[in-house]
C-alpha angles and dihedrals in degrees: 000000000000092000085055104057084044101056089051096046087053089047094043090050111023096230094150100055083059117105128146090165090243117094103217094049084053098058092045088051095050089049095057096034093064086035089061087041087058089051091043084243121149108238112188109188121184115174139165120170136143117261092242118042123182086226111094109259098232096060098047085057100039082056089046093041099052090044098060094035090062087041089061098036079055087050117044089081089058134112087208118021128196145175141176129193115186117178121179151158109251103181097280098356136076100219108202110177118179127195137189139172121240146186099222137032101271086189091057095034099048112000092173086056089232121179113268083189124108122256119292124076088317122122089026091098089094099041091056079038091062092032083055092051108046088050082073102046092252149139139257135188148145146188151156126264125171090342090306117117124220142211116181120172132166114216110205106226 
């Protein structure tokens, strides 16, 4: 019984076909792929990394965590909602880059990316994202495309 549940829940969710080569990233993957599933929201991951980086863990998947957070949040209001992770090596940067699809100009509507959430912890994910950032000497950078929005950042490693 139990191989069977198993085998639905891989095929529902394409765990399986995920892969970034680093364990940790993986799990983390998983977690948010099935999350999105559970929202009927599209998640496109695409991920290659090396099984050992010289970035704490903690903080690559603190940056990957709060951007799709915010991507789903974005998306839960949509008729069609869509989202693409891509993670990659590039010689001595980790390039993530995260878009979703949205109803509205975030860059217009909100050009400081503040938090549109209610007290609490809530609407600190970006501000550990950039702190994060800048611990490793990267970039960070977004914009709107064709009612996409965008969130591109470069990790030195």
């Amino acid at each position: 019984m139990d191989t069977y549940f198993c085998k639905i829940y891989r095929q529902e969710y394409n765990i399986d076909m995920l892969d970034s080569g680093n364990d940790i990233v993986n799990a983390l993957l998983r977690q948010k792929l099935i999350y999105a599933g559970s929202k009927n929201i599209q998640l496109d991951i695409q991920s290659s990394l090396p099984e050992s980086l010289p970035i704490d863990s903690v903080d690559l998947c603190t940056v990957i965590s709060n951007l799709l957070d915010n991507a789903i949040d974005a998306c839960v209001v949509q008729d069609f909602p869509k989202i693409s992770l891509s993670i990659q090596q590039a010689e001595s940067y980790i390039h993530i880059q995260c878009v979703n699809t949205v109803t509205f100009d975030v860059c217009k509507e909100n050009p400081g990316l503040r938090t549109t959430k209610q007290s609490g912890y809530h609407g600190i994910g970006l501000q550990i994202v950039r702190r994060i950032v800048e611990k490793y000497d990267g970039i960070f950078e977004y914009h709107m495309e064709d009612m996409s929005f965008f969130v591109t950042l470069m990790l030195h490693i």
